[in-house]
VOPAGU-2260 file (C-alpha; in pm, 1 decimal, decimal comma):
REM VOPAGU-2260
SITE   aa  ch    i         X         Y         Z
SITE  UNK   A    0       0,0       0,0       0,0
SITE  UNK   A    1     104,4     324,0     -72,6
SITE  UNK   A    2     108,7     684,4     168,7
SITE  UNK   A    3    -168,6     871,6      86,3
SITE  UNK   A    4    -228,5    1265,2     179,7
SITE  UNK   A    5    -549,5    1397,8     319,4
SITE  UNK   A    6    -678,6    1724,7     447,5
SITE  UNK   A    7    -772,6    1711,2     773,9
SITE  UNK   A    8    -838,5    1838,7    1177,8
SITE  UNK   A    9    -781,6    1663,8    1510,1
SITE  UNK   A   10   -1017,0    1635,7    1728,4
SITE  UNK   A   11    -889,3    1411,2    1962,0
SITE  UNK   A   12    -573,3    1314,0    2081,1
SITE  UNK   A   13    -437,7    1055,9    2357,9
SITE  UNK   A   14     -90,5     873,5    2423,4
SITE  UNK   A   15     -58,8     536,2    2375,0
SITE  UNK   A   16     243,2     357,1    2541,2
SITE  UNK   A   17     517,1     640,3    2634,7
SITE  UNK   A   18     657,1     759,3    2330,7
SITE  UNK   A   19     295,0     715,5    2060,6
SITE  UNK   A   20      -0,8     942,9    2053,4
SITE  UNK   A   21    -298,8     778,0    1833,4
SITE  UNK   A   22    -480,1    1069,0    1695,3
SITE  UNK   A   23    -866,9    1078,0    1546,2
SITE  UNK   A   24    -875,5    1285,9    1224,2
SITE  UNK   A   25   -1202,7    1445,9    1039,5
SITE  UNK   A   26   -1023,3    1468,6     686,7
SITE  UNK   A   27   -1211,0    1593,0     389,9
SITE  UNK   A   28   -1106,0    1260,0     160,7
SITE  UNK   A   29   -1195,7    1007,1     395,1
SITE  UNK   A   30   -1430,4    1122,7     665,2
SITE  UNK   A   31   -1320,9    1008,4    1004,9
SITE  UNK   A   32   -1004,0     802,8    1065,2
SITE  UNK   A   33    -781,6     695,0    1362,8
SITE  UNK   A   34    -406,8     685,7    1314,6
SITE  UNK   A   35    -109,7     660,3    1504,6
SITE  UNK   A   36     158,5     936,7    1564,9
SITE  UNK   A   37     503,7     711,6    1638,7
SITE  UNK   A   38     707,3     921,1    1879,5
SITE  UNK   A   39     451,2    1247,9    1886,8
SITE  UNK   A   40     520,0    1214,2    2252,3
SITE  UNK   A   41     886,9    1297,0    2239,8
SITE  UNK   A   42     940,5    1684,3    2243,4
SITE  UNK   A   43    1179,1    1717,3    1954,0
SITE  UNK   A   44     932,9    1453,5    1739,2
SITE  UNK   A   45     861,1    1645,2    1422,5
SITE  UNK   A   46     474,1    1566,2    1450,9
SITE  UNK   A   47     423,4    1663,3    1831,6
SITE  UNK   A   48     231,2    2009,5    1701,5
SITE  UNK   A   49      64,1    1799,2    1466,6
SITE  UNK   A   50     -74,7    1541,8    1703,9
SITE  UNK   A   51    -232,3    1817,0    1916,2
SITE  UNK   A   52    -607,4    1858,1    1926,5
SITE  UNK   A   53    -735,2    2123,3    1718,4
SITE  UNK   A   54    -471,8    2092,7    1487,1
SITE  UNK   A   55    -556,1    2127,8    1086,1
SITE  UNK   A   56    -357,8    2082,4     781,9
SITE  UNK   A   57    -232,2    1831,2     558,6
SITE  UNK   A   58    -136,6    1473,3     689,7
SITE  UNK   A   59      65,1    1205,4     539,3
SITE  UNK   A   60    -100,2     878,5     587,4
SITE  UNK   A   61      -2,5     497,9     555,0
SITE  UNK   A   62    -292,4     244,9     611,4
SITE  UNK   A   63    -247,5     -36,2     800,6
SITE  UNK   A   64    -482,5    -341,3     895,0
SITE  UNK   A   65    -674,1    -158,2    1179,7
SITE  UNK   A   66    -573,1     240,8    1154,5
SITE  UNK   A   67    -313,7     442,1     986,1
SITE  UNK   A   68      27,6     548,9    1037,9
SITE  UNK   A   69      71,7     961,3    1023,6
SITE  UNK   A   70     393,8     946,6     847,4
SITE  UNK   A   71     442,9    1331,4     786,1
SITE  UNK   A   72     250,7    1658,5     847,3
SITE  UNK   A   73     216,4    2029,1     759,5
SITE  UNK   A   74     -10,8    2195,5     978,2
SITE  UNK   A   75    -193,3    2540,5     823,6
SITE  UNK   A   76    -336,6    2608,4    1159,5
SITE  UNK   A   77    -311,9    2553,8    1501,6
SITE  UNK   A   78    -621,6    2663,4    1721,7
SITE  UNK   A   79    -465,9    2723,2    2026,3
SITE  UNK   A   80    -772,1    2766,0    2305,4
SITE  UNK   A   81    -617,3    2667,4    2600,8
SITE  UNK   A   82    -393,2    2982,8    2562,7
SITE  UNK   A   83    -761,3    3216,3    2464,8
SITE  UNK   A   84    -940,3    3063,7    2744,5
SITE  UNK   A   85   -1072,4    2756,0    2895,2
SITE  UNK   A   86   -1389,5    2801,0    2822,0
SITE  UNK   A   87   -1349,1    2845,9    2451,7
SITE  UNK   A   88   -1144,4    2507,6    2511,4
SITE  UNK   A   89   -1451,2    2297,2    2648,5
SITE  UNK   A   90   -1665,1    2497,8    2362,2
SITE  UNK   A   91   -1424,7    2351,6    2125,0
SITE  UNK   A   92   -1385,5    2023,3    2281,0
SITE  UNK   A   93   -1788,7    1982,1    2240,1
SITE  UNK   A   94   -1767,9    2050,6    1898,8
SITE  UNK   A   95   -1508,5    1784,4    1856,8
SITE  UNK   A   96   -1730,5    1575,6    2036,5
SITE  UNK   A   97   -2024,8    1665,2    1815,1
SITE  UNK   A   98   -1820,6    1596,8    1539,0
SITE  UNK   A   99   -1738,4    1251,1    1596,6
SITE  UNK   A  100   -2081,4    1142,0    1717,3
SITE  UNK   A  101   -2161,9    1228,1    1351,3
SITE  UNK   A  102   -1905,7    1122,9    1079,0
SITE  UNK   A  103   -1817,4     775,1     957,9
SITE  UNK   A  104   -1521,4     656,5     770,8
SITE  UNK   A  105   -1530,1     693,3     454,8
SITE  UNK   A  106   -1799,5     891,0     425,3
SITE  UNK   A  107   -1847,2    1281,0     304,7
SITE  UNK   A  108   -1724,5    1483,5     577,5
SITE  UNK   A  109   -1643,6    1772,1     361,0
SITE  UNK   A  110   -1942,5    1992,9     509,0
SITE  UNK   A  111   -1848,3    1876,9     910,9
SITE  UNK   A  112   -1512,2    1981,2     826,3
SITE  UNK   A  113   -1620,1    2306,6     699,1
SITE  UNK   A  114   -1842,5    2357,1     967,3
SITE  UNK   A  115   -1600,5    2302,4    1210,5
SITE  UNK   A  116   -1296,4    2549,5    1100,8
SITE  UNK   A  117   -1556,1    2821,5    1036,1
SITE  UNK   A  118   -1704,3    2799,8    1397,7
SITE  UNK   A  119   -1336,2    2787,9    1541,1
SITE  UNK   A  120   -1238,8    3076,7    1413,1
SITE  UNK   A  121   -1546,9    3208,2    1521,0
SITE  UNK   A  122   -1462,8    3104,9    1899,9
SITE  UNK   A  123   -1079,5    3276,2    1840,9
SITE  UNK   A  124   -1240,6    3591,3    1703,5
SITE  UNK   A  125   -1413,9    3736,8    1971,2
SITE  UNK   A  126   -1673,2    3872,3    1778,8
SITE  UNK   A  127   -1944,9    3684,9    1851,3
SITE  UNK   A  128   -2037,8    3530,1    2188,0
SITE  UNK   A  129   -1955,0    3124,2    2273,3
SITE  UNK   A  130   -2226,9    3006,5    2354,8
SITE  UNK   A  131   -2426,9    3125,3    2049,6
SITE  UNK   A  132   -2151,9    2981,3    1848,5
SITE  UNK   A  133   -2244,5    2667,3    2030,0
SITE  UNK   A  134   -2598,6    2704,2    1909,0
SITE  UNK   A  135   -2530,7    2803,2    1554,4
SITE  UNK   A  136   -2325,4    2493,9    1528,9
SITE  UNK   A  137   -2542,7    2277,9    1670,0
SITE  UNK   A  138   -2826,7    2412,5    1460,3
SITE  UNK   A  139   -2600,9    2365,6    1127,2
SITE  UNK   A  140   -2490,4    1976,7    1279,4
SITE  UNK   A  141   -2880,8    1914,2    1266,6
SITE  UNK   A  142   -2915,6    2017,2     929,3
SITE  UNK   A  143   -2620,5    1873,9     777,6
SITE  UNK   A  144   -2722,1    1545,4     854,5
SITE  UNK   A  145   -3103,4    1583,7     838,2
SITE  UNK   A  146   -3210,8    1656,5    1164,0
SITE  UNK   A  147   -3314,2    1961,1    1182,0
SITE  UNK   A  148   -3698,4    2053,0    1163,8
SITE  UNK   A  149   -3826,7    2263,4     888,0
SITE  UNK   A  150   -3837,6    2590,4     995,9
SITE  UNK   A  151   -3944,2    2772,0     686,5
SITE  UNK   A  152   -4289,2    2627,8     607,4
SITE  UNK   A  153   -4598,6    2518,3     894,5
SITE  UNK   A  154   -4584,3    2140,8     904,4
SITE  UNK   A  155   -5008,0    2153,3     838,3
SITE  UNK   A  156   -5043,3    2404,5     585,0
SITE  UNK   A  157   -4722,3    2465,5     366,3
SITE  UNK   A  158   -4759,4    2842,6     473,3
SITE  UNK   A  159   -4424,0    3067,0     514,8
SITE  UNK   A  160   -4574,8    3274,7     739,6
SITE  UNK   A  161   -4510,9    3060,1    1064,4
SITE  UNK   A  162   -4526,2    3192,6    1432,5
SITE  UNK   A  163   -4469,8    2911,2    1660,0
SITE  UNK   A  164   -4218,1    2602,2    1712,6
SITE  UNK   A  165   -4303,2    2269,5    1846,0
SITE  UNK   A  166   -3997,3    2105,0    2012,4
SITE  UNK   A  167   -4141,4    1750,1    2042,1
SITE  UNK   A  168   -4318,4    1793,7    1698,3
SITE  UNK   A  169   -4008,9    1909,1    1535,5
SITE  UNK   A  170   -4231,0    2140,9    1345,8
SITE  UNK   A  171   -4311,4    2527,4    1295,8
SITE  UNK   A  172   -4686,4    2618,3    1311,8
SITE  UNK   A  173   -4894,9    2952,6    1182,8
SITE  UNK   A  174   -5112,2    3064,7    1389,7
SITE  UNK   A  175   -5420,4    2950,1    1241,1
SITE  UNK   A  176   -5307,2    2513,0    1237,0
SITE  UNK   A  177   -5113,3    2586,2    1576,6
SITE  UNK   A  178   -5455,6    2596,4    1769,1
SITE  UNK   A  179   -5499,7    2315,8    1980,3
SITE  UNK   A  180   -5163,1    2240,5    1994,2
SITE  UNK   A  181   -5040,0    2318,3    2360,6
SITE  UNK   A  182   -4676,2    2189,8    2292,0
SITE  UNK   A  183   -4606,1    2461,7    1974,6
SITE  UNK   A  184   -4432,6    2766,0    2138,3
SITE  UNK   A  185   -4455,2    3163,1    2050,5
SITE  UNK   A  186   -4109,5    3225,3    1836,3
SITE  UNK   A  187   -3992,7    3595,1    1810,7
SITE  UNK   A  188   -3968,9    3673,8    1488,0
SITE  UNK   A  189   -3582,5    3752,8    1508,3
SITE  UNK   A  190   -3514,2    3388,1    1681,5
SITE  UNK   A  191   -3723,0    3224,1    1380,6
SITE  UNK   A  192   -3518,4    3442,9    1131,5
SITE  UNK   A  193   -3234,8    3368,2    1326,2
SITE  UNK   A  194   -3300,8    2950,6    1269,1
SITE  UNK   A  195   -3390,4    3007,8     878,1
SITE  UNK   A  196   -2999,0    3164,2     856,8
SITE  UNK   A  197   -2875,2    2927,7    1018,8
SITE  UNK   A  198   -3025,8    2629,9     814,2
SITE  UNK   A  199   -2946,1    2843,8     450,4
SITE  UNK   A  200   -2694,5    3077,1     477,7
SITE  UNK   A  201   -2366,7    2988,1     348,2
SITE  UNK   A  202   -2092,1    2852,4     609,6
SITE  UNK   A  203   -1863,0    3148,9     508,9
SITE  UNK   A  204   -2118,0    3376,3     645,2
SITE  UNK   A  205   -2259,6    3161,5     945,8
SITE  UNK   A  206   -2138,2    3337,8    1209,0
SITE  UNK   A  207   -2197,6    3695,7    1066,1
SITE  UNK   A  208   -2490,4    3765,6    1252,9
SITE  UNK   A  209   -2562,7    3873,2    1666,0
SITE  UNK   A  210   -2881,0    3893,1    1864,7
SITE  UNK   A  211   -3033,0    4054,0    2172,7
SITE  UNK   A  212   -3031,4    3887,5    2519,2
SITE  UNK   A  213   -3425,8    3818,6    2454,6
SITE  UNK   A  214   -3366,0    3624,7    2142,1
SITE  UNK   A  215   -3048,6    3453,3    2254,2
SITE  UNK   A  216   -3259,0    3313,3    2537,9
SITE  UNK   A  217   -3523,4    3176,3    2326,2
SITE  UNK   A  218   -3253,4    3011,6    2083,4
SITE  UNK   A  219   -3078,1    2868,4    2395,3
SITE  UNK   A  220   -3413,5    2756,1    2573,5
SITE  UNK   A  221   -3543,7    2599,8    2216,8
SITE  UNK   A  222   -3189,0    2453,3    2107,8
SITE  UNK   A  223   -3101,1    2257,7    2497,9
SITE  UNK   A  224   -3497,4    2135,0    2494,5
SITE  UNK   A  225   -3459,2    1999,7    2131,6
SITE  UNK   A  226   -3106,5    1867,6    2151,8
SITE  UNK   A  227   -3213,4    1665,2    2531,5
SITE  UNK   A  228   -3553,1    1538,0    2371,8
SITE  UNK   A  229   -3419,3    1440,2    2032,8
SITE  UNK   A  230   -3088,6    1282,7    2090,0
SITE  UNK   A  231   -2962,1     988,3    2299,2
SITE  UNK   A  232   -2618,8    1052,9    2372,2
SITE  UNK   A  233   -2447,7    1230,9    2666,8
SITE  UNK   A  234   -2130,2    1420,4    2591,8
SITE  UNK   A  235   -1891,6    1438,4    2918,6
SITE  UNK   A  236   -1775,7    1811,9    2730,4
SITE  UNK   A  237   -2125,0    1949,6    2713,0
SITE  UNK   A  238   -2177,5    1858,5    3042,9
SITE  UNK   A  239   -1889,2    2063,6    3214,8
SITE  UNK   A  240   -2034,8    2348,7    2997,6
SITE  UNK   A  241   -2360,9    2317,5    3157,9
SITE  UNK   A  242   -2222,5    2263,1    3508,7
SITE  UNK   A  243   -1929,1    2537,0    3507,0
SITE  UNK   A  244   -1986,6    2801,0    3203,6
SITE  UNK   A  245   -2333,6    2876,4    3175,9
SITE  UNK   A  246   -2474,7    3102,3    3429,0
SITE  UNK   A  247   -2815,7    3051,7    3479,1
């Protein structure tokens, strides 16, 4: 077999034995792979930066039975959030997480990947706050892989003009085929405009976009009801954001 190269970011990173580090990769060629980093432990290894989480660039692969072998790197990019802030690390760390619930090997990851590098750079900018970064993510996640509810038309009518979101129906309602439905909510306009960006705008121009404490706290209310009632997996990341981060 032959080395290959493929595009990729870490996102997630442990040592194996004392002198290996066997890395998880979301590349762009082959989805998700594990390899192995032979002496990424040692400090003057050439692939210790490269064997870091949050790491992305270019990585020089041989496959093996099981994994593959990282054989050479040149890393574009090197997210360093420990050194922002520890929150932005756990924020990061989720999104890692949320990454690898997701992708499969061998299969399209081009999008995740995207996703991914866009909303870290988001997090290192400063411009826009974490934990809507979170939410935009986890919003764009959804609808990457087919999850997320259609917010632009009421699941009973076809209309566009929708006013209220069911969480357990995964739905939008207007206001006329919402009656009699006590679980459809009242959506601001601006948080259901915010949603329909989110699920169409292009990832270059995800994060361009802020909102007011009102609308931020129906996103987050909406977004931690959905994401508890609709999915059946407990990240240990998400969890210390919950416990230490959030104020509530």
């Amino acid at each position: 077999m032959t080395a290959e190269t493929v595009m990729g970011m870490v996102i997630s990173s442990q040592n194996i034995g004392e002198t290996d580090r066997r890395i998880v990769l979301l590349t762009r060629e082959k989805g998700k792979i594990a390899a192995f980093a032979r002496g990424a432990v040692k400090p003057k290894n050439p692939l210790v930066s490269a064997a870091q989480p949050f790491t992305f660039g270019e990585f020089f692969i041989y496959p093996g039975r099981d994994s593959y072998t990282v054989t050479k790197a040149e890393v574009s990019k090197h997210f360093d959030f420990v050194r922002k802030s520890l929150d932005k690390y756990y924020y990061a760390s989720y999104m890692c997480e949320l990454a690898d619930y997701y992708t499969r090997e061998n299969l399209d990851a081009s999008d995740v990947l995207l996703l991914l590098y866009r909303s870290f750079q988001a997090l290192m900018s400063d411009a826009t706050d974490d934990g809507l970064i979170r939410y935009i993510y986890e919003w764009r996640m959804l609808c990457i892989n087919g999850e997320m509810p259609d917010v632009f038309r009421c699941r009973k009518c076809g209309s566009e003009n929708v006013t209220r979101f069911s969480v357990q129906g995964q739905c939008v309602f207007c206001d006329e085929c919402e009656k009699g439905n006590d679980s459809a909510e009242k959506l601001m306009p601006a948080a259901l405009y915010a949603l329909r960006y989110i699920a169409a705008s292009p990832l270059s121009e995800l994060f361009s976009f802020k909102v007011s404490e009102q609308v931020y706290a129906q996103l987050k209310d909406i977004t931690d009801r959905y994401i508890k009632m609709h999915r059946r997996y407990e990240f240990n990341s998400l969890r210390f954001i919950e416990e230490n981060i959030i104020k509530t």
